[in-house]
C-alpha positions in Angstrom: -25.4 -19.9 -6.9 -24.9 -16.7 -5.7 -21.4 -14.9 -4.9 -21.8 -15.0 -1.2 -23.4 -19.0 -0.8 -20.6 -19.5 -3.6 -18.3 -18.1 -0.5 -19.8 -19.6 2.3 -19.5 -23.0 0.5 -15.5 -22.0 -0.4 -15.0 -21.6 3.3 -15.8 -24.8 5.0 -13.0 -26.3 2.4 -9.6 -26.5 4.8 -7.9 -26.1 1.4 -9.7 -23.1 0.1 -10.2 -21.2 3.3 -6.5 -21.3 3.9 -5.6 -18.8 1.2 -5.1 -15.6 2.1 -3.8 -11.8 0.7 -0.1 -11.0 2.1 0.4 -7.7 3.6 2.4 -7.0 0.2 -0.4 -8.5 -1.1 -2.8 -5.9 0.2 -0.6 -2.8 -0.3 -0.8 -4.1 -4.2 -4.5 -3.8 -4.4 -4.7 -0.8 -2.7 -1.8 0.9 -4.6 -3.4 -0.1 -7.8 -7.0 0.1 -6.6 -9.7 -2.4 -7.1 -10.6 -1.2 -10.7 -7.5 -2.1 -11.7 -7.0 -5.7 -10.2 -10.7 -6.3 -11.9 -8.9 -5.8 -15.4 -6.3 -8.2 -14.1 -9.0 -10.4 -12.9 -10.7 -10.3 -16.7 -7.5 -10.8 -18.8 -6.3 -14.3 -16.4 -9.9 -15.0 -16.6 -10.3 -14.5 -20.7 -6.6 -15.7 -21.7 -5.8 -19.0 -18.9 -9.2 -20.1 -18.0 -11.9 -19.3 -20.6 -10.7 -21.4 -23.9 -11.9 -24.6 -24.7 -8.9 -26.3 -24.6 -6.1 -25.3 -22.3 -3.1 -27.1 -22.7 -1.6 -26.7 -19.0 -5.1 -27.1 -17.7 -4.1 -27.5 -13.8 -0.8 -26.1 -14.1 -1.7 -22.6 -15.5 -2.5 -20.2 -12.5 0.3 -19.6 -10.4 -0.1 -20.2 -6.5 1.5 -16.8 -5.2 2.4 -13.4 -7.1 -0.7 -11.4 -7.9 -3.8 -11.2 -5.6 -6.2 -12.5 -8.2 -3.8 -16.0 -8.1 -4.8 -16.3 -4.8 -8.3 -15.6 -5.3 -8.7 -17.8 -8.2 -7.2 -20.3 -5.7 -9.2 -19.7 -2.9 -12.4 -19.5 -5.2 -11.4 -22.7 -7.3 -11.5 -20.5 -10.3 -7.7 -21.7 -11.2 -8.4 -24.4 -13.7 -11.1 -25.9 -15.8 -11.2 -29.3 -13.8 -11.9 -26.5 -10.5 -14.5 -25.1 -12.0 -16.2 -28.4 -13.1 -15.6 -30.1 -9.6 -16.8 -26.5 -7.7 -19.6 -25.2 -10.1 -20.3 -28.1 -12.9 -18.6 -25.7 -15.6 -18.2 -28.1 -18.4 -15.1 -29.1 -20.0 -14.4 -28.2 -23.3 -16.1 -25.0 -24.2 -15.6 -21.9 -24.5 -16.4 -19.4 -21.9 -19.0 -16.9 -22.4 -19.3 -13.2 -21.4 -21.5 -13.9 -18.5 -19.6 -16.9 -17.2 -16.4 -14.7 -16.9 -18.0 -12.3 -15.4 -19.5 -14.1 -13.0 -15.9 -15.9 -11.8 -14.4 -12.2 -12.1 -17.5 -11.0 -9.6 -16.5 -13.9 -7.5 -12.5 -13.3 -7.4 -13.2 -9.6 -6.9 -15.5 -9.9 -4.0 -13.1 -12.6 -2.2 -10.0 -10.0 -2.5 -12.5 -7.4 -1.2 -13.3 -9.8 2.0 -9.4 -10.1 2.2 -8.8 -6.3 2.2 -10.9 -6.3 5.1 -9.2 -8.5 7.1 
């Protein structure tokens, strides 16, 4: 699946198209620019989502307070049992490279649609 059908199928959920970037949110990623909240977007990505076993799995990402929350939200990118309902990522194992990159590339272009708005 592709970032933008990945989008398209994220937007005709009431619960994930609801999310959106506050205007704080905004002045955040612009202050810090996009490079920045991609490195964000790795480290949640590589430390809360990517083990095997997450202990809080479900609780772990936040629902407010940094623009990649709300993406991974809106992208259901916030917990393992997201990602296996959204995109059939298995529970279990560990996240490689290319998977992380792929959910970052996904996060990343949803905050970008947001900045637009």
């Amino acid at each position: 699946m592709t970032v933008e059908e990945a989008l398209n199928n994220l937007n005709k959920s009431n619960f994930r198209s609801s999310f959106y970037l506050s205007c704080s949110e905004k002045k955040y990623v612009k202050e810090k620019g996009i490079e920045t909240i991609r490195n964000h977007a790795e480290d949640f990505i590589r430390q809360r989502i990517a083990p095997a076993v997450i202990p809080n799995d479900g609780k772990q990402t936040p629902m407010r307070g940094h623009p990649v929350f709300k993406a991974q939200h809106a992208c259901a990118c916030c917990c393992r049992g997201c990602l296996n309902k959204w995109y059939k990522v298995p529970f279990g194992v560990t996240l490689n490279e290319t998977q992380q990159t792929k959910i970052v590339n996904l996060l990343i272009a949803w905050i970008e649609r947001e900045m637009l708005k």
